[in-house]
N, CA and C of each residue as an Amber inpcrd file, in Angstrom:
protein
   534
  87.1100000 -63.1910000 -71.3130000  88.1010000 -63.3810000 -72.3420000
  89.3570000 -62.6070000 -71.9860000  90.2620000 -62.8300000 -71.8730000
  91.8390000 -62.7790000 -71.5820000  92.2110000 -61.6870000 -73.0330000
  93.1620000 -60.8740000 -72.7580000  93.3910000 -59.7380000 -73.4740000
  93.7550000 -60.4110000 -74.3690000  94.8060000 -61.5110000 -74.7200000
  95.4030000 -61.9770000 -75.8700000  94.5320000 -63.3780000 -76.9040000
  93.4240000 -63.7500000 -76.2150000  92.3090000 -64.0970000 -76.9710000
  91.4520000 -63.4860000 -78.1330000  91.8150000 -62.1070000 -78.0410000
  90.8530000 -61.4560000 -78.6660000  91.2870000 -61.3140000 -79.5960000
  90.1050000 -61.3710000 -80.8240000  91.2330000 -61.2470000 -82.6070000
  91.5150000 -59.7490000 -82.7620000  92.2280000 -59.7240000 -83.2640000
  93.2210000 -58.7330000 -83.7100000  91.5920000 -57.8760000 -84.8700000
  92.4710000 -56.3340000 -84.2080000  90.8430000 -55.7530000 -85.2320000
  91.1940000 -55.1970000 -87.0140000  89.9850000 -55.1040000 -87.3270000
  90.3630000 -55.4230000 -89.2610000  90.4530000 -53.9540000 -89.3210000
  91.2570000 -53.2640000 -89.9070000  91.3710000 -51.8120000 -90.6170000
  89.6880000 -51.9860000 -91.4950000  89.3210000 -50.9700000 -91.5820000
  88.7080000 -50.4830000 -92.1760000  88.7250000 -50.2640000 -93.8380000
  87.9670000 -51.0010000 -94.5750000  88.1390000 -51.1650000 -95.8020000
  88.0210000 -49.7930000 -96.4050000  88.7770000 -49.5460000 -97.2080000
  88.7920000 -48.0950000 -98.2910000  87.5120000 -47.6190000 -98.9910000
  87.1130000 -46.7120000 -98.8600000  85.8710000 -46.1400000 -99.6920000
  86.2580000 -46.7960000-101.1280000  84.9400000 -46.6010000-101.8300000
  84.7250000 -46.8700000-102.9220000  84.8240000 -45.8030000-104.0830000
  85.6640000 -45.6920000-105.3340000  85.8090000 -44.8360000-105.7750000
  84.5600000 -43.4960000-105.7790000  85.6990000 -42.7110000-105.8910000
  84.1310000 -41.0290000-105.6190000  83.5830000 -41.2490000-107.4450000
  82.1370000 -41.0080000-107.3600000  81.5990000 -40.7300000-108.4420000
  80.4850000 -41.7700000-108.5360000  80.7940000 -43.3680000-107.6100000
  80.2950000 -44.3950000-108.3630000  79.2590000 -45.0130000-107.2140000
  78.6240000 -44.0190000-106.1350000  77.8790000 -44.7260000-105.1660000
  77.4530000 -43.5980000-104.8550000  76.0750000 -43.1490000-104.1960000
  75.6680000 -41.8770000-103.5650000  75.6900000 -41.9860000-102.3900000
  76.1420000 -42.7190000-100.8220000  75.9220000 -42.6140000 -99.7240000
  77.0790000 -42.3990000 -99.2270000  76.8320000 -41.9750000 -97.8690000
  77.6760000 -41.4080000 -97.4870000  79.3470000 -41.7560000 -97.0410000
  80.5660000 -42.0510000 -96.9410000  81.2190000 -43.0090000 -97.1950000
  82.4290000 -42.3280000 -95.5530000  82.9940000 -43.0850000 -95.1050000
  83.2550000 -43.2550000 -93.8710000  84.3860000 -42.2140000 -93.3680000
  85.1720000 -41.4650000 -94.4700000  86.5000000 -40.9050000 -94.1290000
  85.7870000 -39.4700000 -94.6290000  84.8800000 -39.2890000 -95.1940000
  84.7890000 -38.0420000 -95.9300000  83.5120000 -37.5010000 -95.1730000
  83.8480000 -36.2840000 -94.4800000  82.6340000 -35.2170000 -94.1550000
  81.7310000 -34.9390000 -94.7150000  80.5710000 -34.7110000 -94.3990000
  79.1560000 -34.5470000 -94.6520000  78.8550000 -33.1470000 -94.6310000
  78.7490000 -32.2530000 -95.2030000  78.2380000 -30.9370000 -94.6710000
  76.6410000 -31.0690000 -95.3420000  75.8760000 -29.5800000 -94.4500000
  74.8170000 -29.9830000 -94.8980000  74.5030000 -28.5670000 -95.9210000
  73.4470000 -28.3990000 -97.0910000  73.3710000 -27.5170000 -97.7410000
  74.9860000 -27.3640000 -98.5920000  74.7430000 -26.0930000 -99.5130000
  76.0220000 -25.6900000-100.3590000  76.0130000 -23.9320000 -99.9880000
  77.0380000 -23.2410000-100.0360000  77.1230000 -21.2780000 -99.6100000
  76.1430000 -20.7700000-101.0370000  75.8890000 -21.6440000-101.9980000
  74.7960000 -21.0450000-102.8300000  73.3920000 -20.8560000-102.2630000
  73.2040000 -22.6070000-101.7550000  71.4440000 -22.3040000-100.7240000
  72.0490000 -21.6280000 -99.7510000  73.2310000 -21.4950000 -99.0730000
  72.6510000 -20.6630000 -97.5670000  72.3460000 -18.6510000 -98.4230000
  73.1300000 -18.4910000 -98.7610000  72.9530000 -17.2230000-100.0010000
  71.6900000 -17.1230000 -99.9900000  70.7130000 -18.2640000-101.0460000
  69.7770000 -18.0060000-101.4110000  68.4110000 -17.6470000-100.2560000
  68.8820000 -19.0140000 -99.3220000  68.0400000 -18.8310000 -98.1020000
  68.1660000 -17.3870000 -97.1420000  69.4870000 -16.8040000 -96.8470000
  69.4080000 -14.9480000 -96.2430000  68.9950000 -14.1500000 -96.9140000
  69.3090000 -14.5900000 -98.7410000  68.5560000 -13.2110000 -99.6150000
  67.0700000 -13.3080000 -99.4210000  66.3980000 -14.5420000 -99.1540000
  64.7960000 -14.8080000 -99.5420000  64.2190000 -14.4310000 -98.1320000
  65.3090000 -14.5850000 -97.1650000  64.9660000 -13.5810000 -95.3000000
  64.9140000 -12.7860000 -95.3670000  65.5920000 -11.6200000 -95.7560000
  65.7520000 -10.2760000 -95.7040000  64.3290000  -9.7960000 -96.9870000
  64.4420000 -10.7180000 -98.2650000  63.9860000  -9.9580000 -99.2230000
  61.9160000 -10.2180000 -98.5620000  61.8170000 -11.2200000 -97.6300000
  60.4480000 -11.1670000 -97.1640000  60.2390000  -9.8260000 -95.8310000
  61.3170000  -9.5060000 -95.7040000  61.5900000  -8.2780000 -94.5930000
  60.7580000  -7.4010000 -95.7640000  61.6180000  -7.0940000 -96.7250000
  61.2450000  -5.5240000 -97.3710000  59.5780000  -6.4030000 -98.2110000
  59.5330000  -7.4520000 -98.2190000  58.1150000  -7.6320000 -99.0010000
  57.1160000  -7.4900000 -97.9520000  57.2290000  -7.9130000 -96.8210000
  56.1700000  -7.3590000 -95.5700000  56.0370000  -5.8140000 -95.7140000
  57.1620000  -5.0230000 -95.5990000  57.1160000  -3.2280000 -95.6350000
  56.3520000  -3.3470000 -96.7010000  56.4250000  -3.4690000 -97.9240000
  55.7580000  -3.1720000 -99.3530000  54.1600000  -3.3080000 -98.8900000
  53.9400000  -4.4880000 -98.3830000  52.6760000  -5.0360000 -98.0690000
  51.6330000  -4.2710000 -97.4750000  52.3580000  -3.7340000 -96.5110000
  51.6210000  -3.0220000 -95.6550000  51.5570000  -1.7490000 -96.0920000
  52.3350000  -0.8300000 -97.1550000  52.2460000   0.1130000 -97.5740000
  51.2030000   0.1110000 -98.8570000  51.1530000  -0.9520000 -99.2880000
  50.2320000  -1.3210000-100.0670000  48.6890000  -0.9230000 -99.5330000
  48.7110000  -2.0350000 -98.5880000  47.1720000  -2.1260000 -98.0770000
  46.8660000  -0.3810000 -97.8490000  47.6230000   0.2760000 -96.5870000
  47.7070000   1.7610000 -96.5030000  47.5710000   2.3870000 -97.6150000
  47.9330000   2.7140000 -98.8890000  47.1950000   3.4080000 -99.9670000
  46.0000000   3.1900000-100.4300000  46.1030000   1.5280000-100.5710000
  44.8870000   0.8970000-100.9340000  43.6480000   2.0490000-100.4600000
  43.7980000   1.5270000 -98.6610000  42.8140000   2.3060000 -98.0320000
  42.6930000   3.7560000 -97.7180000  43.8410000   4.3650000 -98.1510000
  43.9310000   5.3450000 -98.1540000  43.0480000   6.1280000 -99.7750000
  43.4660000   5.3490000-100.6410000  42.7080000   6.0380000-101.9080000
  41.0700000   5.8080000-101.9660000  40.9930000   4.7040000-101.3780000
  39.5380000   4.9700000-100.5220000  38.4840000   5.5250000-100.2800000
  39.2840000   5.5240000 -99.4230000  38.7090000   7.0430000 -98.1500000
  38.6380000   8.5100000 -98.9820000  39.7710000   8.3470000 -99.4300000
  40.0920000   9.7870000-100.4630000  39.3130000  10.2260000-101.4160000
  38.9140000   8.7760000-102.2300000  38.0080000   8.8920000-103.2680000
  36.6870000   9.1500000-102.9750000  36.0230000   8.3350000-101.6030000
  34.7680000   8.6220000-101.2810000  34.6260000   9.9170000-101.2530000
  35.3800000  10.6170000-100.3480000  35.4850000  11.8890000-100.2790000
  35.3540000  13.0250000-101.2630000  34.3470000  13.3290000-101.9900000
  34.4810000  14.1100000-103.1810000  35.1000000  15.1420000-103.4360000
  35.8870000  15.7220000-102.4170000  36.1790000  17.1010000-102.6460000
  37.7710000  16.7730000-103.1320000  38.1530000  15.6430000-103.2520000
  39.3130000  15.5500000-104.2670000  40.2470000  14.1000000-104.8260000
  39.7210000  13.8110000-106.1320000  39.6520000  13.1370000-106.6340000
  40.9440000  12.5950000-107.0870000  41.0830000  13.5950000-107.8320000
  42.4840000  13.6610000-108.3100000  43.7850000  13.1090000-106.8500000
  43.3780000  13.7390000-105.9310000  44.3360000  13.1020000-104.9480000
  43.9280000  11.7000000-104.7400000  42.7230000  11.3670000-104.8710000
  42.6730000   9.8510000-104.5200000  43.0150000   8.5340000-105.9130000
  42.9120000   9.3130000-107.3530000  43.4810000   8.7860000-108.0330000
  44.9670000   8.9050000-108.0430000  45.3710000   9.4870000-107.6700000
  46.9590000   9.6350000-107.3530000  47.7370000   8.3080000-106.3710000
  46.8320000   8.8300000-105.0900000  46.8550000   7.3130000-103.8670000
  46.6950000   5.9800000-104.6880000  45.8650000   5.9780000-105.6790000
  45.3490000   4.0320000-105.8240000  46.4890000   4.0950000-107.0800000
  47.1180000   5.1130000-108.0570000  48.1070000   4.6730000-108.6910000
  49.4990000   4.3950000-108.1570000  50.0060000   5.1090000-106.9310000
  50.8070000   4.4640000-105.9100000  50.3810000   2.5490000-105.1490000
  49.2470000   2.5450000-104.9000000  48.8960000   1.7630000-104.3370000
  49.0710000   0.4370000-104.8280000  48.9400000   1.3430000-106.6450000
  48.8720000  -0.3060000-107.8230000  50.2300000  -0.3490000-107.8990000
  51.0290000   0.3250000-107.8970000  52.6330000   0.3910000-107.7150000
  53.4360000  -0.5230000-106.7880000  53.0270000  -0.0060000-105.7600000
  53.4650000  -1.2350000-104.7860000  52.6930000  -2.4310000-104.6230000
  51.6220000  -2.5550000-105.1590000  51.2130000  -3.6660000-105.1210000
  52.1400000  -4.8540000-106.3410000  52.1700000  -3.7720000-107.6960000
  52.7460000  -5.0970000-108.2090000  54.6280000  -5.2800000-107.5340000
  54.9030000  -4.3490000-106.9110000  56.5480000  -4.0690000-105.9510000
  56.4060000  -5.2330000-105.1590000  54.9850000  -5.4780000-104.5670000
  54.8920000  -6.2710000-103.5220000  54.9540000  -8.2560000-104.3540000
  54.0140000  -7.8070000-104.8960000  54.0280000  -9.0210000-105.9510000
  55.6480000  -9.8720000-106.7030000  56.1150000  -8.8710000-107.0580000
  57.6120000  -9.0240000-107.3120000  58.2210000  -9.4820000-105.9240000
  58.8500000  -8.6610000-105.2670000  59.4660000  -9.3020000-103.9470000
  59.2890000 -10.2880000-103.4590000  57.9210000 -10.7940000-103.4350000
  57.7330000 -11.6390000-102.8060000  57.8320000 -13.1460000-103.3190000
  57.4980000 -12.9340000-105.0650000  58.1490000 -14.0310000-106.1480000
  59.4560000 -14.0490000-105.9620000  60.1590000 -13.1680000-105.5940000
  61.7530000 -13.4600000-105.5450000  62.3400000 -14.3630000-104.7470000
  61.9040000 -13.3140000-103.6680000  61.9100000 -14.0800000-102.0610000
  61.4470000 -15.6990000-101.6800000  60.8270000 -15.9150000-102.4120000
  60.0500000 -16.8290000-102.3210000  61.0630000 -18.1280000-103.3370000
  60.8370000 -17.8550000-104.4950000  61.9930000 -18.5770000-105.5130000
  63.3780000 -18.7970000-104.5970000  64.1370000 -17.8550000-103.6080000
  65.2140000 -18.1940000-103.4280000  64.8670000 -18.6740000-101.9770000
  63.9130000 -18.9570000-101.4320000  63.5450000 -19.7210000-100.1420000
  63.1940000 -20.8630000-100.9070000  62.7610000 -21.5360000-102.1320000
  62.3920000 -22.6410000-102.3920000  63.5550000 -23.8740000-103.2540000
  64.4960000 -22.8970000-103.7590000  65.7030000 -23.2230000-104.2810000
  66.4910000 -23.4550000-102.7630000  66.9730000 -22.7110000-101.7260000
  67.4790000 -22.9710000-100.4730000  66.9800000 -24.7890000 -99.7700000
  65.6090000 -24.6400000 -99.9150000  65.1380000 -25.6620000 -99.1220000
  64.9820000 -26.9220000-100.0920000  65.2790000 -26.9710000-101.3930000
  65.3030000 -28.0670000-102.4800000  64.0780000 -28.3040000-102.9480000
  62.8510000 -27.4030000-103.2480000  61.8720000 -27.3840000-103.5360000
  61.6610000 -26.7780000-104.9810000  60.5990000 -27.5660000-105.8340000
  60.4440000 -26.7820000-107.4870000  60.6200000 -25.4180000-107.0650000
  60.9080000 -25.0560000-108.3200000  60.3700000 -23.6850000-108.8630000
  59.1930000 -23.3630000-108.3890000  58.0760000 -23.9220000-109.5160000
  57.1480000 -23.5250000-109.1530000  55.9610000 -23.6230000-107.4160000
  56.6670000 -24.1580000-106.4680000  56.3610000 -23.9550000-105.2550000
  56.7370000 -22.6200000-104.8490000  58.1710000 -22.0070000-105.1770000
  58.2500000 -20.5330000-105.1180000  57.2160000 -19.7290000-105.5530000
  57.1380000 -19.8160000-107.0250000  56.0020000 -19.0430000-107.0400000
  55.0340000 -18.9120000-107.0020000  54.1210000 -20.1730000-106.4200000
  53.0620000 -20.3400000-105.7120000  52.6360000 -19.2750000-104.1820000
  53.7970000 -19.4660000-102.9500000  53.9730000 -19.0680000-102.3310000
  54.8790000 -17.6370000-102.4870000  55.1760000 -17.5190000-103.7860000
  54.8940000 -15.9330000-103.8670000  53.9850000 -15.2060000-104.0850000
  53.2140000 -16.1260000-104.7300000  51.7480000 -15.2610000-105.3660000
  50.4780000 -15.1370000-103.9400000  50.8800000 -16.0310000-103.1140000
  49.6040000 -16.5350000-102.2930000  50.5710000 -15.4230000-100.4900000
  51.5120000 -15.5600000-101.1120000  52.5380000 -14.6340000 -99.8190000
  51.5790000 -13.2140000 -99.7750000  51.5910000 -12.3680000-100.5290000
  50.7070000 -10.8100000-100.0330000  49.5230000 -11.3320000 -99.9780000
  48.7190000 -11.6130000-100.3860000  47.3410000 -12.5110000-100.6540000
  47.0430000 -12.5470000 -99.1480000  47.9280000 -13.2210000 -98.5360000
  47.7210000 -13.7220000 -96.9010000  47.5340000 -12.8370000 -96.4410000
  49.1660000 -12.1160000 -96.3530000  49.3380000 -10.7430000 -95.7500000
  50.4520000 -10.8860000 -94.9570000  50.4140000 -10.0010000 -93.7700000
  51.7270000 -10.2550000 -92.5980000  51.6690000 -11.5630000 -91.8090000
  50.6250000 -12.0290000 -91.9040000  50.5900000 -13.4520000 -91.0810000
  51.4190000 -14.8560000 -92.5020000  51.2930000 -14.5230000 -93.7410000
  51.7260000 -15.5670000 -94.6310000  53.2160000 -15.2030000 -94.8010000
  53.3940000 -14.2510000 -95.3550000  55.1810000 -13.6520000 -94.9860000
  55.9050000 -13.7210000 -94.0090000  55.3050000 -13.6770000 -93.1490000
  56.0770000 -13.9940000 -91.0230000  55.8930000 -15.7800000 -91.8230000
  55.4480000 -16.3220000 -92.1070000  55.2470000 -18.0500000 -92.0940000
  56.7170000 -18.3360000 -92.9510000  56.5980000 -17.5310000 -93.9920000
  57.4130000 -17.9470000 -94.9310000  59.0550000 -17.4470000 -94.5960000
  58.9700000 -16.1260000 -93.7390000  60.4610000 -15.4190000 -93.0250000
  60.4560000 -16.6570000 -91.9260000  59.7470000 -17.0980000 -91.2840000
  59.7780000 -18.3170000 -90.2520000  60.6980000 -19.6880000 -91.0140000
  60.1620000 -19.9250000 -92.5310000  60.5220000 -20.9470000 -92.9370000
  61.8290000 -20.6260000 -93.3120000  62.2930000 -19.4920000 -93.8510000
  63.9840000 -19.2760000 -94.4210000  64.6770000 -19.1820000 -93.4740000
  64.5790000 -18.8240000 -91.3760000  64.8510000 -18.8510000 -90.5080000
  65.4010000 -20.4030000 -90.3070000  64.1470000 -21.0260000 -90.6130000
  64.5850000 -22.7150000 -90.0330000  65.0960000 -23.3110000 -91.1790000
  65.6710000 -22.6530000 -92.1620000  66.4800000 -23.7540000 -93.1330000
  68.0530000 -23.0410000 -92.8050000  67.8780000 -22.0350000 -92.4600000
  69.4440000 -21.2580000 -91.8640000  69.9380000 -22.1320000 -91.1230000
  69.1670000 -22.3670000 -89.2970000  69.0910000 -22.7810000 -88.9270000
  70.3170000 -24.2900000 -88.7560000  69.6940000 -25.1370000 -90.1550000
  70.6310000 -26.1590000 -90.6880000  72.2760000 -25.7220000 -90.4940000
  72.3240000 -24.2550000 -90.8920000  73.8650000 -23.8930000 -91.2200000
  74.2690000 -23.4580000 -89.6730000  73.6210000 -23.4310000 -88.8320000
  74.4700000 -23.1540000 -87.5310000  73.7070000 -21.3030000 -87.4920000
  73.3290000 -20.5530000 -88.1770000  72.8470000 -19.7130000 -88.2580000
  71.5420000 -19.1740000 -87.2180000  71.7540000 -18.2960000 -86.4150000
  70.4520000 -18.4970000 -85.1990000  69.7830000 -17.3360000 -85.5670000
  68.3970000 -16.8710000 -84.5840000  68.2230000 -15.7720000 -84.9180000
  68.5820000 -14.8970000 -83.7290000  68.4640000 -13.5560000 -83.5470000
  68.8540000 -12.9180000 -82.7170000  67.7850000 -12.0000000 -82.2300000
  67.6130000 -12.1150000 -80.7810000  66.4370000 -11.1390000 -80.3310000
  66.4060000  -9.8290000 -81.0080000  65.8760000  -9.6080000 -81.2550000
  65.5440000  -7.9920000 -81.6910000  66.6330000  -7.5170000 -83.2510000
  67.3580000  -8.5280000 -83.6610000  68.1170000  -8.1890000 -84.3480000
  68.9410000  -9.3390000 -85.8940000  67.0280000 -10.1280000 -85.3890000
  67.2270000 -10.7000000 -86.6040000  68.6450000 -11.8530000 -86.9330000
  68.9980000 -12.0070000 -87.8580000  69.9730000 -12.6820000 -88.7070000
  71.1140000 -11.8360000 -88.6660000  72.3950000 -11.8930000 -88.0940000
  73.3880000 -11.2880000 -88.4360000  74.7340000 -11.8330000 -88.8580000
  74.8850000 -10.2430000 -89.9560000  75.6490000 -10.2150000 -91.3670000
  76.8280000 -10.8550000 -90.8790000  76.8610000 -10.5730000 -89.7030000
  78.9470000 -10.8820000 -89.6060000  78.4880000 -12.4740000 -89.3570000
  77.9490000 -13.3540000 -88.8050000  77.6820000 -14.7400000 -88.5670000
  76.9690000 -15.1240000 -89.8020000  76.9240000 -14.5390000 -90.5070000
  76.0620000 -15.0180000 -92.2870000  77.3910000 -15.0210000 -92.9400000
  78.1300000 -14.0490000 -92.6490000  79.3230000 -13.9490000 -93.7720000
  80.2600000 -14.8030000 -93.3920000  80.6080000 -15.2720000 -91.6890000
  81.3500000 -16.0730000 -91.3950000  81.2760000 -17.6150000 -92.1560000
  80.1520000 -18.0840000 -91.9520000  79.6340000 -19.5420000 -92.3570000
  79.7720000 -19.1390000 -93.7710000  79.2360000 -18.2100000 -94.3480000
  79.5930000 -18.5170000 -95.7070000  80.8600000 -18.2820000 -96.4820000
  81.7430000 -17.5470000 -95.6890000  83.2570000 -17.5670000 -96.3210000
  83.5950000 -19.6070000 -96.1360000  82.9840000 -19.9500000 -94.6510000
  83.6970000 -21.3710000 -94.7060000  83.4230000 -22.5110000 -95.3380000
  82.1810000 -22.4230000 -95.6680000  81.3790000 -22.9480000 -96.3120000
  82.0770000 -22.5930000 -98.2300000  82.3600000 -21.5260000 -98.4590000
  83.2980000 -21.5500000 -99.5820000  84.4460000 -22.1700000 -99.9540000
  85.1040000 -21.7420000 -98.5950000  86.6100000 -22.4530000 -98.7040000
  86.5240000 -24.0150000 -98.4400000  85.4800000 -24.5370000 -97.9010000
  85.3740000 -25.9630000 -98.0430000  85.4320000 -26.7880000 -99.0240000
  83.8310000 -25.5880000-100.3400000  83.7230000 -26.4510000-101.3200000
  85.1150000 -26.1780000-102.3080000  86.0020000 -25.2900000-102.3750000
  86.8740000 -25.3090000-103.1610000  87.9500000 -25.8360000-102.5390000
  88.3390000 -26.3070000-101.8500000  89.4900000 -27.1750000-100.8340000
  88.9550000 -28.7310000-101.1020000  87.6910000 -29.0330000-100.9500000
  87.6260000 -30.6120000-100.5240000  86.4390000 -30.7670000-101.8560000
  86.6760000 -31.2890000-103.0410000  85.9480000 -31.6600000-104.1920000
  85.1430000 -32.8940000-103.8940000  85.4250000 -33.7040000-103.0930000
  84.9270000 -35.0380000-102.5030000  84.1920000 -35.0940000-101.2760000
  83.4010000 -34.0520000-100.6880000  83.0010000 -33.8710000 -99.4480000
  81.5920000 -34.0760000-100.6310000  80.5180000 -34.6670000 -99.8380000
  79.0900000 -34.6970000 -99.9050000  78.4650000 -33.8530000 -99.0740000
  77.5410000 -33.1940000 -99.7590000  76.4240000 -32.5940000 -99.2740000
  74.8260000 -32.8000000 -99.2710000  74.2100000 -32.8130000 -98.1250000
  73.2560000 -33.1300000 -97.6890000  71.9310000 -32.2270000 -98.5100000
């Protein structure tokens, strides 16, 4: 076919008013997530960081009041240990409902899946909390967010994406999100 055979090409028809179709529409960017889930998803990373510490300080009194208690020659110190122990246990219990709620809100999941997997998170132990710090890792992930050998998630590349991720949603009212 000869260059001047060819039909002439059609512009591209205009989106369809915003409000009145949910897919995705041809001139307007896609981002994925909103700076509320990525928020929710680093607070529910970090906050399974300090619920692992709790955990394990837990179990350590646990077994520590124990040992203490078998031990007859002092009681009083080992009731001391298991009222610390019940301390962080319900510390641990908390954190990990938190953590958990804002990893399940991040990833678009009920409520109550948070606190399922908060309640069943110490229960496991360090192997169910590493699963669940694994899972708020790979919804970051989405945001361009990596992890870093030995150094975890970092603040200055969390704060970057999420300043832009701000100024997006208040600049462009018509951008869809994934």
């Amino acid at each position: 076919m000869s260059e001047q055979s060819k039909p002439p090409i059609q512009p591209i028809a205009p989106p369809p008013q915003v409000g009145f179709a949910s897919y995705p529409r041809a001139n307007v960017p896609t981002v994925y997530g909103s700076s509320e889930k990525l928020s929710r998803a680093y607070r529910g990373y970090h906050g399974f960081s300090y619920t692992l510490i709790l955990t394990i300080s837990a179990y350590v009194a646990w077994i520590g009041g124990a040992v203490v208690m078998t031990d007859s020659s002092s009681s009083v110190g080992g009731i001391l240990l298991l009222l610390v122990a019940l301390v962080l246990t319900v510390g641990t219990f908390y954190m990990s409902i938190r953590s958990s709620q804002d990893l399940a809100f991040a990833c678009g999941w009920t409520s109550i899946v948070g606190i399922v997997f908060g309640i069943f998170g110490p229960l496991i132990g360090v192997i169910g909390l590493g699963i669940f710090q694994f899972l708020a890792v790979n919804e970051m992930k989405n945001y361009g967010l990596g992890l870093q050998a030995f150094r975890g998630i970092r603040k200055k590349d969390y704060l970057a994406i999420l300043e832009e991720l701000q100024q997006y949603e208040r600049s462009s009212p018509v951008a869809t999100t994934i």
